[in-house]
Backbone as JSON, one array per atom type, in Angstrom:
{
  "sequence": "XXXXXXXXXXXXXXXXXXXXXXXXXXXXXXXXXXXXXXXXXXXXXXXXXXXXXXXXXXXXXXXXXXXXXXXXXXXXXXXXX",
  "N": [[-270.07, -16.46, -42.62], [-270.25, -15.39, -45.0], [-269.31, -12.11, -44.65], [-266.46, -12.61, -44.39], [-265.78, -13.79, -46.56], [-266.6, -11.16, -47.41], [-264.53, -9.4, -46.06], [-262.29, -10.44, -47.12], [-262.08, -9.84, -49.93], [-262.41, -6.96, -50.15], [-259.68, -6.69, -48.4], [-258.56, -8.06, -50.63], [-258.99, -5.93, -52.78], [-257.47, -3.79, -51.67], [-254.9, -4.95, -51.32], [-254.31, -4.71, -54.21], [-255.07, -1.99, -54.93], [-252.34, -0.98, -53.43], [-250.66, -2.25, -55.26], [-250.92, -1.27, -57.37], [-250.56, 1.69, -57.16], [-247.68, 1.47, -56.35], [-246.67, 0.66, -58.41], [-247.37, 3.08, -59.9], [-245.48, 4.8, -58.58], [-243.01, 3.62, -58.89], [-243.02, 4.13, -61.95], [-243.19, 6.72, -62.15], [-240.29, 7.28, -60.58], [-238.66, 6.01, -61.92], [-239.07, 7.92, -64.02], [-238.17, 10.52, -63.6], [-235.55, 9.48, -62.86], [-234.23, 9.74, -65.41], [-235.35, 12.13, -66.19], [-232.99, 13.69, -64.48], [-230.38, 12.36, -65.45], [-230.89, 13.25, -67.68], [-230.56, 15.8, -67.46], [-227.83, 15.97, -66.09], [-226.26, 15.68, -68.84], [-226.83, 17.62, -70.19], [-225.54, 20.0, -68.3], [-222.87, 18.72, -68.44], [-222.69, 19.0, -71.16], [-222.83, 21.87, -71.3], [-220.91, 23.02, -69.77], [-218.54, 21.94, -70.97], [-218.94, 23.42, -73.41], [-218.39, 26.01, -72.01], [-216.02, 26.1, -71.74], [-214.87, 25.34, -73.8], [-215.72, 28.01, -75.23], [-214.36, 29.76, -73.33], [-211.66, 29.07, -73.87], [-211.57, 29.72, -76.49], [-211.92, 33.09, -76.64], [-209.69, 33.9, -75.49], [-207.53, 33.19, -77.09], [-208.64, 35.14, -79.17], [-208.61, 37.63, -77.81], [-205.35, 37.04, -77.7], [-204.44, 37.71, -80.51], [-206.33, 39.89, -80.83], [-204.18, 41.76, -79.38], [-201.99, 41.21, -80.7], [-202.85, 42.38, -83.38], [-202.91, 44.88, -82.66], [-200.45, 45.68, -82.19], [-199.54, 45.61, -84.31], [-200.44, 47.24, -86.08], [-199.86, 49.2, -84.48], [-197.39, 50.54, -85.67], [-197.84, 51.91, -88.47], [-198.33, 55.27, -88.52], [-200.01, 58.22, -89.23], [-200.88, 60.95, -91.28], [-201.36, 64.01, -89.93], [-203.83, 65.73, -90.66], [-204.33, 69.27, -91.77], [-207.81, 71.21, -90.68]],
  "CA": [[-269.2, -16.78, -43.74], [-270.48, -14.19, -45.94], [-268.7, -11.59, -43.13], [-265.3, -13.49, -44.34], [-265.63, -13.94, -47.87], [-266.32, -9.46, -47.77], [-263.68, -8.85, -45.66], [-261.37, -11.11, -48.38], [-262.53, -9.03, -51.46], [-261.99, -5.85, -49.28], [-257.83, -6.98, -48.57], [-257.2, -8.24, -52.22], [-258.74, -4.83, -53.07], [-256.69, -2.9, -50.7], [-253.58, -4.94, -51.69], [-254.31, -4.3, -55.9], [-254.25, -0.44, -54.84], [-251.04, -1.09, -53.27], [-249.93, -2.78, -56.39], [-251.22, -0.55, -58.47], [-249.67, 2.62, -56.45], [-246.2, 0.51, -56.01], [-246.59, 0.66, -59.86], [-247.27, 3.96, -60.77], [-244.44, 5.15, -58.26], [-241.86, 3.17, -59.87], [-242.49, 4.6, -63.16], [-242.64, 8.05, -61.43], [-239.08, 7.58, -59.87], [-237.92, 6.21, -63.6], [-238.82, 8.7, -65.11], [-237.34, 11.23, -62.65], [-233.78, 9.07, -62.98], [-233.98, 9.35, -66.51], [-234.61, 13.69, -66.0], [-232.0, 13.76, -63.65], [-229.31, 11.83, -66.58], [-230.45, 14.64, -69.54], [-230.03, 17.15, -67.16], [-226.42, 15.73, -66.33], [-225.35, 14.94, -69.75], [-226.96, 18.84, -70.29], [-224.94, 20.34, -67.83], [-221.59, 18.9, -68.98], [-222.05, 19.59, -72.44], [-222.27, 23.38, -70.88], [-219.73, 23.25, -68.64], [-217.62, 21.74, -72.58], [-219.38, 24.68, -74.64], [-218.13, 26.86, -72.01], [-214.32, 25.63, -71.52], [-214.53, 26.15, -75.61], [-215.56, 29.34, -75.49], [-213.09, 30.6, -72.51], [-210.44, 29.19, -75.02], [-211.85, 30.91, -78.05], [-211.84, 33.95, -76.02], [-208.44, 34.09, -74.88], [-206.84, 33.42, -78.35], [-209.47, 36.0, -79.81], [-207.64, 38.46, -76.75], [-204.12, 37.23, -78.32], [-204.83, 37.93, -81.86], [-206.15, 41.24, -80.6], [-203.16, 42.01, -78.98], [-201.27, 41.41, -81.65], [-203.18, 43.47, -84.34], [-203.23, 46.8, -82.45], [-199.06, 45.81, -81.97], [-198.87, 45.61, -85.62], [-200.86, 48.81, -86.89], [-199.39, 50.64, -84.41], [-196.06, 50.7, -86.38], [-198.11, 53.12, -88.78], [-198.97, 56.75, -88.75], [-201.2, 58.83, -90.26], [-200.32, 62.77, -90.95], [-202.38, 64.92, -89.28], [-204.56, 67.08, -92.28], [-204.77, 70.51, -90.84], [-208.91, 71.51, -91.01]],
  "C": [[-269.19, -15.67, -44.8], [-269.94, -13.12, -45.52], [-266.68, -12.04, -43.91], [-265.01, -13.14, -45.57], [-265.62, -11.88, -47.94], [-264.8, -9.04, -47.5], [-262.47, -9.44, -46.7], [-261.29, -10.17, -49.74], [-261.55, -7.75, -50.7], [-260.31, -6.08, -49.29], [-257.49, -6.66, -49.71], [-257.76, -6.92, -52.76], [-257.76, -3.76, -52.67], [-255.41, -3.27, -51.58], [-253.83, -4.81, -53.47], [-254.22, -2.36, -56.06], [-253.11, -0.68, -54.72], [-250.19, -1.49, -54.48], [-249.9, -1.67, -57.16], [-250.62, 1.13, -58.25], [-248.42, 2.34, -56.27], [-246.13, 0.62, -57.52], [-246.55, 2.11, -60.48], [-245.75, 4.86, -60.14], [-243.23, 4.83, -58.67], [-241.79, 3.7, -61.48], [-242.51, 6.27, -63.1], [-241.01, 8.45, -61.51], [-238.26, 7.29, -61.6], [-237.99, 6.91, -64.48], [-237.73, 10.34, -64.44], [-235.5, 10.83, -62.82], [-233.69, 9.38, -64.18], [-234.02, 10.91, -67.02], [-233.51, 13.95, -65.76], [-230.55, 13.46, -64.56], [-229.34, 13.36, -67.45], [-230.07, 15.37, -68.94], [-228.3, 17.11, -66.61], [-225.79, 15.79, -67.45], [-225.47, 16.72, -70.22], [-225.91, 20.06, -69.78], [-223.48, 19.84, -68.0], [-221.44, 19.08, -70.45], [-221.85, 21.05, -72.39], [-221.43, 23.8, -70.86], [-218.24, 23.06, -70.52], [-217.67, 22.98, -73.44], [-218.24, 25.91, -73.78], [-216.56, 27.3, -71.71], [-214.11, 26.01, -73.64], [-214.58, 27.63, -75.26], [-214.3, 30.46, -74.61], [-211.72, 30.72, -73.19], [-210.48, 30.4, -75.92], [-211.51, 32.93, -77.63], [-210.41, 34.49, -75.89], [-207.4, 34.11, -76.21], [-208.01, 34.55, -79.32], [-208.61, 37.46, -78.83], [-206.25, 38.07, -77.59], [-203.91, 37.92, -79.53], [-205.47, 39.4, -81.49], [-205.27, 42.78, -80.57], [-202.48, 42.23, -80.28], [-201.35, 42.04, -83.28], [-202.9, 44.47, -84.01], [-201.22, 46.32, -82.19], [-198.76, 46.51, -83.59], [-199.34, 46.92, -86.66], [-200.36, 50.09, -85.79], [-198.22, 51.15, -84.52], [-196.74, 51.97, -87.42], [-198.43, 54.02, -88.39], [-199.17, 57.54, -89.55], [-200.49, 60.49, -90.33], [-201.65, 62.92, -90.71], [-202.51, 65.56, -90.53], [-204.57, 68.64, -91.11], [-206.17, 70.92, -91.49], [-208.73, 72.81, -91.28]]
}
């Protein structure tokens, strides 16, 4: 009987690891889903920053454009050195 009652202890130990491993893995994997989100929400505020800036860019190129149109209506005299 004593043989019985060990091998009993022995199980519900076995299965309280299991619990207790079944436990820390679940807050493993949640915390992992919950990386996995910032680094989504990270990566499209990028992908936003960098759709701004391609804009900004391109009207920063127009506005370029259209300075060197507009000074190059003047000229300068040449000084002779």
């Amino acid at each position: 009987m004593p043989e019985v009652v060990a091998s009993i202890r022995r199980v519900t130990d076995i299965v309280a690891e299991i619990s207790a491993a079944s436990s820390e893995q679940s807050t493993g994997v949640a915390q992992i889903g919950e990386a996995v989100s910032q680094m989504d929400q990270a990566t499209q505020q990028t992908a936003a920053l960098v759709e701004e800036s391609a804009a900004a860019a391109e009207s920063l190129r127009g506005h370029a454009h259209k300075l060197a149109d507009t000074v190059a209506v003047f000229q300068l005299a040449r000084v002779a050195a």
